[in-house]
C-alpha positions as CSV (number, residue, x, y, z in Angstrom):
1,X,-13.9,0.4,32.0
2,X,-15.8,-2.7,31.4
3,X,-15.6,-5.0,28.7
4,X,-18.4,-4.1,26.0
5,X,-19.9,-6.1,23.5
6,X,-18.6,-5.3,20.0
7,X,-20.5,-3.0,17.8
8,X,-21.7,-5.4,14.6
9,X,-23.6,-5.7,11.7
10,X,-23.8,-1.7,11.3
11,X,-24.3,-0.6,8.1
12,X,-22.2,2.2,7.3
13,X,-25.3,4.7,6.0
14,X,-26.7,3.5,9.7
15,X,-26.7,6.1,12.3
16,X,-25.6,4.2,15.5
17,X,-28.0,4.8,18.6
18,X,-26.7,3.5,21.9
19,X,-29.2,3.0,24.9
20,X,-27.8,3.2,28.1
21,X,-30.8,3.8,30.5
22,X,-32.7,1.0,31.3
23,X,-35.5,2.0,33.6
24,X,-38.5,2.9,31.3
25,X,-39.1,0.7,29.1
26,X,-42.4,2.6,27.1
27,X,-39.9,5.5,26.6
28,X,-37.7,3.0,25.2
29,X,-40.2,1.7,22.7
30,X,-41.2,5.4,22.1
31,X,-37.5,6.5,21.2
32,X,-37.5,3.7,18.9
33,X,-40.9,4.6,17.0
34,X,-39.9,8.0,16.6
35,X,-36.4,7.1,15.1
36,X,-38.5,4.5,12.8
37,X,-40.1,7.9,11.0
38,X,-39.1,8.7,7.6
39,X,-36.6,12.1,7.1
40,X,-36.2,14.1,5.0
41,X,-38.0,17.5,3.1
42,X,-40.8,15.3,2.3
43,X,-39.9,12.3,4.3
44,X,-38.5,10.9,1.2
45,X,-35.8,9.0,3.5
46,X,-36.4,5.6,4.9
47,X,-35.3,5.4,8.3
48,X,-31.9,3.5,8.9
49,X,-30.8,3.5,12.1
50,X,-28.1,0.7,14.2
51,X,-29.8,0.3,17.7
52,X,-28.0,-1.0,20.4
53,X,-30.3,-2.3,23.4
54,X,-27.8,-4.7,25.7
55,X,-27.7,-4.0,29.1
56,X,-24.0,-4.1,29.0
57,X,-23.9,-0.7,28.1
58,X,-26.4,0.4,30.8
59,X,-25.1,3.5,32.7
60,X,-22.3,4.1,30.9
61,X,-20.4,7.4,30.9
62,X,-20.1,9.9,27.8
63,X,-16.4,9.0,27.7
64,X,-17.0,4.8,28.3
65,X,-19.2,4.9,25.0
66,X,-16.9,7.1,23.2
67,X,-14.3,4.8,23.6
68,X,-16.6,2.5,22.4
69,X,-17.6,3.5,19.8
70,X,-14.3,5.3,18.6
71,X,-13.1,1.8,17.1
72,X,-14.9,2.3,14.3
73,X,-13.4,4.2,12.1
74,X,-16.3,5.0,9.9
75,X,-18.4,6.3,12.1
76,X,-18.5,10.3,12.9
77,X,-21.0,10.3,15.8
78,X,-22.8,8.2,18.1
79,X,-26.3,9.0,19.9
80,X,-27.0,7.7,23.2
81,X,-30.6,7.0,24.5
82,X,-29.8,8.0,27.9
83,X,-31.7,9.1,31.6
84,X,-32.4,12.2,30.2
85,X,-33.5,11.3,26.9
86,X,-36.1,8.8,28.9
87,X,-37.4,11.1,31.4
88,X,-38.2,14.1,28.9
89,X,-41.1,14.5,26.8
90,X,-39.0,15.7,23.7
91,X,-36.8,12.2,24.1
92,X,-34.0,14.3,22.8
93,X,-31.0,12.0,22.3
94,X,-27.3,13.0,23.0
95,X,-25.1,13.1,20.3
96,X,-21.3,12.5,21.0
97,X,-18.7,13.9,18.2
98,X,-16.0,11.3,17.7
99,X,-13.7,13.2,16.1
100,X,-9.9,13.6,17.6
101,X,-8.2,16.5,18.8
102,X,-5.2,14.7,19.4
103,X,-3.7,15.6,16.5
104,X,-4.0,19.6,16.9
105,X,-0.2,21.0,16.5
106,X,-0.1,24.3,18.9
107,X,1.6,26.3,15.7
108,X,-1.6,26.3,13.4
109,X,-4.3,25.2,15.6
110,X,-3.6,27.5,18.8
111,X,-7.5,28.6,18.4
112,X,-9.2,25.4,18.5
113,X,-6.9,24.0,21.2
114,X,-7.9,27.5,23.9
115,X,-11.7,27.7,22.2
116,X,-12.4,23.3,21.4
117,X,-15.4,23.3,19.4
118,X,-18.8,21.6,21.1
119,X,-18.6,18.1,21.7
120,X,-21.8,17.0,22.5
121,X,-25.8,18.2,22.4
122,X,-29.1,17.0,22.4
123,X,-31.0,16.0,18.9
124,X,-35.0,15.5,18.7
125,X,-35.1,11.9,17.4
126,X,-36.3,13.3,14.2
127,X,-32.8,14.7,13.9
128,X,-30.7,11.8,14.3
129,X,-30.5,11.2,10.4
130,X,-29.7,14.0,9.4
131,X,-27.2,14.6,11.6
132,X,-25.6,11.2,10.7
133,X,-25.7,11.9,7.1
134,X,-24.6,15.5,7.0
135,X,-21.6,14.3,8.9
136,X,-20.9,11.3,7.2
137,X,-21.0,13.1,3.5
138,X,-19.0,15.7,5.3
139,X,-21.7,18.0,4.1
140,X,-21.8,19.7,7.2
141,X,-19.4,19.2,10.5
142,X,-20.8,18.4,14.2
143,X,-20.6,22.0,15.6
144,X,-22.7,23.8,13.2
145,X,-25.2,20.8,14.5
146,X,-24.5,22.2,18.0
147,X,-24.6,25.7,17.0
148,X,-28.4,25.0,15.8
149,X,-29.0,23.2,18.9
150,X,-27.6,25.7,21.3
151,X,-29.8,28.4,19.6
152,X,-33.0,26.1,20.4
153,X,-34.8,27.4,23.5
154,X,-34.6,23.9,24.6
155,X,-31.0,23.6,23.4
156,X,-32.2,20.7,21.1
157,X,-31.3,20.2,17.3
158,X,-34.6,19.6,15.9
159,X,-35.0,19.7,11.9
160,X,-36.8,22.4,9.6
């Protein structure tokens, strides 16, 4: 793996977004005015989101980033702006569940270990906050995110 920049100056109540396609740069700045909205019921939640936009983590794989991104031991998920999140008209970014199953003992945890929950789906930029602070309040965990993804048509978490 390369060497990567370190991650700094994010706020912990930041959700940390990760861009890692370079190639269009108006779905860049549209990803980025989308994740600017307010959240919430009523939109009663400013926006507060950790963008970073270095080309040092251009092309990156799911597993690069999560490594990454893992040294911080604050943070509960990551959401990468990637080729796919560019090239669709929902912008849908990918968010990557950093928790560890290392620590699964075969005795109590045979289930999780044959059945691992979801590690990843796709989020509508509108979704990226609350995701983050469901998951940071532990208020909900990452797959009942997936869950209500998967269940999309479009397989994309997108808020009520």
């Amino acid at each position: 793996m390369k060497a990567l920049p370190e991650i700094v100056g994010r706020d912990e109540f930041d959700a940390l977004v990760i861009r890692t396609d370079y190639d269009d740069e108006a779905a860049w700045q549209a990803v980025m005015a989308d994740l600017a909205q307010t959240w919430g019921d009523d939109g009663e939640f400013e926006a507060s989101v950790h963008l970073i936009d270095d080309p040092a983590w251009a092309d990156l794989t799911r597993d690069e980033v999560l490594t990454a991104a893992g040294r911080d031991e604050n943070l509960s998920v990551v959401f990468l702006a990637d080729r796919v999140t560019m090239q669709s008209a929902h912008r849908a970014l990918l968010a990557l569940d950093l928790a560890e199953d290392e620590g699964l003992d075969p005795m109590y945890d045979q289930e999780l270990i044959d059945s691992p929950l979801p590690r990843e789906f796709r989020t509508a930029p509108a979704g990226v906050h609350d995701v983050h602070a469901n998951l940071s309040i532990a208020n909900l965990d990452f797959a009942e995110f997936a869950e209500a993804a998967f269940a999309d048509p479009d397989r994309i978490y997108r808020p009520d």
